[in-house]
N, C-alpha and C positions, 0 to 999 in steps of 0.2 A: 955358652951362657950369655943372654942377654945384659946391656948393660946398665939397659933398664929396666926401674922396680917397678916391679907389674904390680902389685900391691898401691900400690901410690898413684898410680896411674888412673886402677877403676877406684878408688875412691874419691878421686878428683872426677871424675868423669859420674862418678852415681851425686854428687854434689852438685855438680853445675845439671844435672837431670833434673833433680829435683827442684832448683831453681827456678825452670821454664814454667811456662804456663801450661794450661791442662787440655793437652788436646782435642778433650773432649768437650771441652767448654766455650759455648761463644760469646764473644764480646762485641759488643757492638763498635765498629770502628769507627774513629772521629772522624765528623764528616767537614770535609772544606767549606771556606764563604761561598754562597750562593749553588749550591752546590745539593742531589739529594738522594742518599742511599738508598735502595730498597732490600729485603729479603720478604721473601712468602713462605712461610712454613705452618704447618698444624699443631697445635698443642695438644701433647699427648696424655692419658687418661692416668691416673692416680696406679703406681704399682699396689700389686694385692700378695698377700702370700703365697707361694708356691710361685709366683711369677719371674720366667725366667729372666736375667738380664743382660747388659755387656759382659762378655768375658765368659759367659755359661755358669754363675752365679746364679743359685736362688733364695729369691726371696722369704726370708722367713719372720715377716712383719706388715703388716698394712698402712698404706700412707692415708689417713683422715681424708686429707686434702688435693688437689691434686696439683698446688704448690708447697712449697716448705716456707716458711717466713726464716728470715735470718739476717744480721747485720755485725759490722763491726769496726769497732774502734780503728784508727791506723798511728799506731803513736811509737816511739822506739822504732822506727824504722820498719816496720810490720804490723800484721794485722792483729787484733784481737778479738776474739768473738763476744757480743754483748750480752750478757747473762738476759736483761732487760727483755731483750729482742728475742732471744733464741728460747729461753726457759719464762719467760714473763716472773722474770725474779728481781730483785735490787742489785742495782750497778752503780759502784761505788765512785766511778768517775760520770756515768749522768747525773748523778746526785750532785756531785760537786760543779756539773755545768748548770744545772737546773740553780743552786744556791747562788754560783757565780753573777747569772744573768739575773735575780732577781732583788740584786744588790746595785744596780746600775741604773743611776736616772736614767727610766724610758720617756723623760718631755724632751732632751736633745739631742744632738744630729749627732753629737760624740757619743751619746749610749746607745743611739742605735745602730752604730758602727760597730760598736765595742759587744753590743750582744751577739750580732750579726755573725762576729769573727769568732766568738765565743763557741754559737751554734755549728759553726760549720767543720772547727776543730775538732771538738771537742764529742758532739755528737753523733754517733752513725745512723746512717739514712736505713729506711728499710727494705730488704728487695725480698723476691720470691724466683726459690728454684724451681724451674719446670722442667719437662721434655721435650725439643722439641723434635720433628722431623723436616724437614727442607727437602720437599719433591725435586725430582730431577728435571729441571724445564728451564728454559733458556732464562726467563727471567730472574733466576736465581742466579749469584756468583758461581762461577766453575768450584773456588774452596769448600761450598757447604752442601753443593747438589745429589740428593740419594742419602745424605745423613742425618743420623737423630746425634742431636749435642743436646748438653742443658743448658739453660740461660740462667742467671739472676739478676731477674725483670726486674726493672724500676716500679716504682707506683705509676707515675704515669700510664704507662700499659696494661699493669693489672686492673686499674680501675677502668679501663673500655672493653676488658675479658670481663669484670665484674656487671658492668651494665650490662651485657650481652645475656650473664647468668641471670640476674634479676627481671629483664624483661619478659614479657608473655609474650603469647604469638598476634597478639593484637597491634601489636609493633609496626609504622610504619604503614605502608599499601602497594596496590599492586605495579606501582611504577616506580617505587622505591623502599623496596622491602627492607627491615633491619633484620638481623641477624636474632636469635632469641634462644633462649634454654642452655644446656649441655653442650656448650662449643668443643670440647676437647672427647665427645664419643667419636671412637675411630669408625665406629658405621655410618655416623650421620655429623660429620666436621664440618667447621667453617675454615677457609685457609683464611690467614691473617698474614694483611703485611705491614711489613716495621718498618715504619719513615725517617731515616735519619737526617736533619736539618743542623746548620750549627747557631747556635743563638746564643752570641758574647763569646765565653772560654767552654761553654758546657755542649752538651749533644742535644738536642729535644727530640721527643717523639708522639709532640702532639699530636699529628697528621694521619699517626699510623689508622688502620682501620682494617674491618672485615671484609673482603673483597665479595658482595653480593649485589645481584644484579637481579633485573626479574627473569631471566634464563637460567641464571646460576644461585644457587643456595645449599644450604648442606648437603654433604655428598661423604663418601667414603675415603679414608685417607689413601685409598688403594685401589685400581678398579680395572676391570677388564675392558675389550673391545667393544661387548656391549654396554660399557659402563656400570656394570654390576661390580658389587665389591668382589674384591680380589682375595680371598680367604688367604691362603696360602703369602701371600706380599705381606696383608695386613700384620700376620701371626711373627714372620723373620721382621718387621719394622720393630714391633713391639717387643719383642727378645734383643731388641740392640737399646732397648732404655739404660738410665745409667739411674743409680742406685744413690739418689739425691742425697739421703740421709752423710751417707761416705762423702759427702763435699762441703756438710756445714763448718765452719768456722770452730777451730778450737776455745772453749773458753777457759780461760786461764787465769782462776781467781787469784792466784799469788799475784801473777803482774800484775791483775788490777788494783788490789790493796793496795800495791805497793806504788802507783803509777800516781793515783789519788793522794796517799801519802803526802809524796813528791810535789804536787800541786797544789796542795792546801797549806806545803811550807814554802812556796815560791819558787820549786825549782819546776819553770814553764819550758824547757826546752824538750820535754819530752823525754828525755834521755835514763834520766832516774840514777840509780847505783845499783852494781852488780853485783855478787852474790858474792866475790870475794872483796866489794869494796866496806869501808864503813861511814856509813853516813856520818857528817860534823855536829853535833850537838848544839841544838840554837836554842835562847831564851824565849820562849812561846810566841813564835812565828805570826804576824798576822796574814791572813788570808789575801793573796794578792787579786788586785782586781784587772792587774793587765793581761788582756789574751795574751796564751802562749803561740807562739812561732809558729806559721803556719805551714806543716808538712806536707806534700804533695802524697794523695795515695794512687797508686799505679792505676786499682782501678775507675780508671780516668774517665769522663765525658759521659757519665749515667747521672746528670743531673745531682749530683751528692747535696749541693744548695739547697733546694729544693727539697728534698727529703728530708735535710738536717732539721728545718725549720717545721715539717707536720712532725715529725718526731717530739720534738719541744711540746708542741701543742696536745698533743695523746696524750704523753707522760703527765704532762703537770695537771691534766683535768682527770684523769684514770688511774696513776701511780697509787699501789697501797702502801699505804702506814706499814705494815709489819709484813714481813719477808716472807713468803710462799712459800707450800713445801715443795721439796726440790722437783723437776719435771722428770719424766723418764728419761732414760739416758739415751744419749746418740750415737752408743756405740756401734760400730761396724758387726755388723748380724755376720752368725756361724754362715758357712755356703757352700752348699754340694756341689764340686765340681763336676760340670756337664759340659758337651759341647754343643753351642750354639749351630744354627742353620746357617748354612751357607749362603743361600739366598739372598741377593743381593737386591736393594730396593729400586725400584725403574722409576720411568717417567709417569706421571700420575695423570689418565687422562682425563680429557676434559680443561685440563689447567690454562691449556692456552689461549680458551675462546675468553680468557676476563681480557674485557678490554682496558687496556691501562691508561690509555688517554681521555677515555670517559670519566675517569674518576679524577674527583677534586685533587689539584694540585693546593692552594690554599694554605696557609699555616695558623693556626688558631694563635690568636696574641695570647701575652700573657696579662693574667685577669688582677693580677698586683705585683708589687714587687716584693723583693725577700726579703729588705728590710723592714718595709711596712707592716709583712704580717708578725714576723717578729714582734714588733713592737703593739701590735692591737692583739695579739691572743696572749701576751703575756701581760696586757694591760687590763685584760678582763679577768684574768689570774690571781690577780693584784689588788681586784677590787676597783679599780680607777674608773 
């Protein structure tokens, strides 16, 4: 008999599993000073029902869109999914950062510090889950080449897939074509690559762009010798999608009540009280107006600044008065166990005639700063 307990062992070990990150998920890695990442990959098309996925799961749901929207708070040492964001419902700690910051002289340098830290704590930014794939071609890192992972996009980047979708084919000319329509159809894709730069403590990905040329422009996420699509490639890429819904953020109204609570009586540290603590009984607390402590969320270097502050700006000019009905749920859909194709995704031709030294190196400035719009979209708020 062993003299160790095997019991105790795998549940140490399914605990610290759980802890890791999702290896199906990519992050964009923080990029050094002066320094500039690339990835190329295709954004992939909205699942539909019956649509097989990773694992030989299927679908039995349709995605609207062919991102998810989702955001969340990072307080207590984790995350928490925003009703706000995820359900377009009342969120009981935006509520109290929206109150907080509009309690705060916006004429000086001390409140608009103090909203600033307010905004970035307190509010989560918004991103969007996609699919992607990342062809297999030398210009991609060896980690992500031949695989579909999903992201969650910053706004930065959605909103240059968003001009892409908004555009007509009138876009542009014959020596510099843009990109235009349905970037993410796997018969007629744009590959997009993602510029990582480092700008202060954050990541940017101003730069990124559609890689089109007057030689090169939509093409199939898959293709043969004669560059025709590759039915068979496209079909195994697409059956390795990952089933977006299964990765939004839990929302967890008790913590939120409770987190709100906690903040409306001064306890800023984040921390709150536990289920077997009991809270001290205080004579009607006033509302503190000092930001709370500012906690590090792991998911690091996706511009969170940046997002905190358009977040602000939606909500206070869109927020309804009275509580929505609840959204559908995001529960994990029933799924007919099948096995996916073996078929493993190749190299995508054609990929390597973009020339990558043709294309602008360049970094787009930034067009204000984060305290400034702070304090001008909540001064129009205001009335001021």
């Amino acid at each position: 008999m062993s003299r160790y307990d095997v019991d105790a062992i795998r549940n140490q070990v399914k605990k610290r599993l759980k802890s890791q990150r999702d290896p199906s998920e990519f992050r964009a890695p923080k990029a050094d000073e002066g320094k500039t990442l690339k990835y190329r990959f295709y954004v992939l098309p909205p699942l539909q029902k019956g649509d097989v996925v990773a694992g030989g799961a299927v679908m039995e749901h349709d995605m609207d869109m062919f991102s998810i929207p989702n955001g969340a708070h990072y307080l207590e040492n984790k995350r928490i999914g925003c009703p706000r964001i995820i359900h377009d419902e009342d969120c009981e700690i935006c509520q109290y950062a929206f109150d907080l910051m509009a309690e705060i002289d916006a004429g000086s340098e001390d409140g608009k510090k103090k909203r600033s830290a307010i905004a970035k704590q307190l509010l989560p930014g918004t991103y969007h889950m996609v699919n992607l794939y990342f062809p297999a071609i030398d210009a991609n890192p060896e980690d992500v080449r031949g695989k579909v992972m999903w992201f969650n996009a910053p706004k930065t980047v959605v909103d240059l897939w968003l001009e892409c979708l908004y555009r007509t084919d009138d876009g542009g000319d014959a020596e510099e074509p843009l990109p235009y329509g349905v970037f993410f159809d796997e018969m007629n894709s744009y590959l997009f690559q993602l510029e990582i730069k480092k700008d202060g403590k954050w990541n940017s990905f101003k730069s990124s762009k559609f890689l089109v040329t007057p030689n090169i422009g939509a093409r199939p996420i898959a293709s043969d010798k004669d560059k025709k699509a590759d039915a068979k490639r496209i079909k195994a890429i697409l059956e390795k999608r990952i089933d977006l819904l299964s990765k939004v953020p839990d929302v967890d109204r008790a913590a939120i009540t409770r987190i709100a609570a906690n903040l409306s009586g001064g306890q800023t540290k984040g921390g709150g009280f536990d289920n077997d603590e009991e809270e001290p009984k205080k004579d009607k607390p006033k509302k503190s107006t000092k930001p709370p402590k500012e906690e590090e969320d792991p998911l690091e270097g996706e511009m969170a600044e940046e997002e905190a502050v358009e977040e602000v700006v939606e909500e206070k000019k869109t927020a309804p008065k009275t509580t929505k009905p609840p959204a559908k749920s995001t529960a994990k859909p029933t799924a007919k166990p099948k096995q996916p194709p073996k078929a493993e995704p190749e190299e995508v031709e054609g990929e390597e005639a973009v020339d990558e030294t043709s294309e602008s190196e360049a970094v787009e400035e930034e067009s204000s700063e984060l305290d400034d719009e702070v304090d001008r979209l909540l001064s129009e708020l205001d009335g001021e």
